[in-house]
C-alpha positions in Angstrom: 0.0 0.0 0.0 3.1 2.6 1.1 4.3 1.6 -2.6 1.3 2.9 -4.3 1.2 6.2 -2.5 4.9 7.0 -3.4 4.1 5.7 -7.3 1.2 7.8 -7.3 1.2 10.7 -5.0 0.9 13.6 -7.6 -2.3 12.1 -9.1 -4.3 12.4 -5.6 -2.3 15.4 -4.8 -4.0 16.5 -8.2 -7.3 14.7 -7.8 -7.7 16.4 -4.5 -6.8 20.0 -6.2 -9.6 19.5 -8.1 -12.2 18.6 -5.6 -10.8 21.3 -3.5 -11.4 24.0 -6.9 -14.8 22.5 -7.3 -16.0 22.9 -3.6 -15.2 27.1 -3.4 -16.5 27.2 -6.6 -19.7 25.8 -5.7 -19.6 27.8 -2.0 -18.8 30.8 -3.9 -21.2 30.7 -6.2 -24.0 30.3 -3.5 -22.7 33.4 -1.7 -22.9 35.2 -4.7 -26.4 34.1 -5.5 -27.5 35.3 -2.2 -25.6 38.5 -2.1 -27.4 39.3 -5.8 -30.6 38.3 -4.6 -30.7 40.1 -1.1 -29.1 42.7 -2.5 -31.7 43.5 -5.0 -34.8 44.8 -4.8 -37.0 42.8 -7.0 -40.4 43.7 -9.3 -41.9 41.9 -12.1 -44.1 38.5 -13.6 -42.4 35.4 -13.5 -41.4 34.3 -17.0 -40.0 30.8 -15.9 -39.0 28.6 -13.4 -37.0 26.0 -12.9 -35.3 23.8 -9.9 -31.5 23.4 -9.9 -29.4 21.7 -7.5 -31.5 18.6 -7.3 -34.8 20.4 -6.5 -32.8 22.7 -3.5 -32.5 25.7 -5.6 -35.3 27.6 -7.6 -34.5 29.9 -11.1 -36.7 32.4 -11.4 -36.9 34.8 -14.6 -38.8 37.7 -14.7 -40.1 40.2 -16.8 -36.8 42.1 -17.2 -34.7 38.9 -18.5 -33.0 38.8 -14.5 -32.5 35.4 -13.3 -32.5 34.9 -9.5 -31.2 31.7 -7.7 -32.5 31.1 -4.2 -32.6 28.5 -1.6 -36.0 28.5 -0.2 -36.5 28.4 3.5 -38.8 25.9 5.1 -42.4 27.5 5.8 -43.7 27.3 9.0 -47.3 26.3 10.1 -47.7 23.9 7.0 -47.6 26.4 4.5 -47.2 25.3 0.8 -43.6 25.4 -0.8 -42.5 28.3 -3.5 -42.4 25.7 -5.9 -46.3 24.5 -5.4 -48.1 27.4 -5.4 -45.4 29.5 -8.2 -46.9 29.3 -11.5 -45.6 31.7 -14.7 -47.4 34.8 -15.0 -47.6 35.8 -11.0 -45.9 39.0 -9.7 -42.5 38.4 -7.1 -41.7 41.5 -4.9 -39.0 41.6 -3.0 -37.3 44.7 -1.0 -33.8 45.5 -1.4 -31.7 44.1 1.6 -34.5 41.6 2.7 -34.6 38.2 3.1 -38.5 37.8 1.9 -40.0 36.7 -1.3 -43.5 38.3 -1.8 -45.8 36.0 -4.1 -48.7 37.7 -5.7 -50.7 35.6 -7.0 -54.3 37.0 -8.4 -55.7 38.3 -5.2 -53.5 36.3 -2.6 -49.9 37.1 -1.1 -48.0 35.2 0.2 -44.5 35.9 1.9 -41.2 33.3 1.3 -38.4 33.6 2.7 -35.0 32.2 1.4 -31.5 31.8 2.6 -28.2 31.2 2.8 -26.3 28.5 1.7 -22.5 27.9 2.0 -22.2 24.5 0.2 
């Protein structure tokens, strides 16, 4: 076993490089999507969605051609996820430095809140 690490210690030295490169990029990625979003103060119709990261993350287009990436929080009190009750065509609000998602959606609002992830 020693053997094989001294033949081959720049390949996991390099595999590990890699992994290392692909984790920040994915942590910084997800700080920057947050930073954008809560950043931003947000107003338009929802053009498209879509779920990335397996179904974590939701894409949301609006009016203006600005894509958003967020991590939705879980609701409390049994309240429907973004993704359920988010259909094209409804109005997202959202004030500048705020953590809250405003859904309008004919004559109901509801609040989302979404957050950060570091992974």
């Amino acid at each position: 076993m020693a053997a094989f690490f001294r033949k081959y210690w720049w390949g996991l030295g390099f595999v590990l490089l890699l992994w290392l490169g692909g984790y920040y990029y994915a942590i910084k990625s997800n700080q920057d999507a947050f930073e954008t979003l809560f950043r931003t103060p947000v107003v338009g119709k929802i053009q498209a969605l879509e779920t990335t990261n397996k179904g974590f993350a939701v894409r949301v287009t609006l009016t203006d051609f600005h894509r958003y990436r967020f991590f939705p929080a879980k609701q409390e009190g049994g309240a429907s996820g973004f993704m359920a009750m988010a259909v094209v065509g409804d109005s997202l609000r959202k004030r500048s430095l705020s953590d809250t998602l405003v859904l309008v959606k004919k004559n109901r609002v509801m609040r989302y809140t979404f957050k950060k992830v570091l992974y």
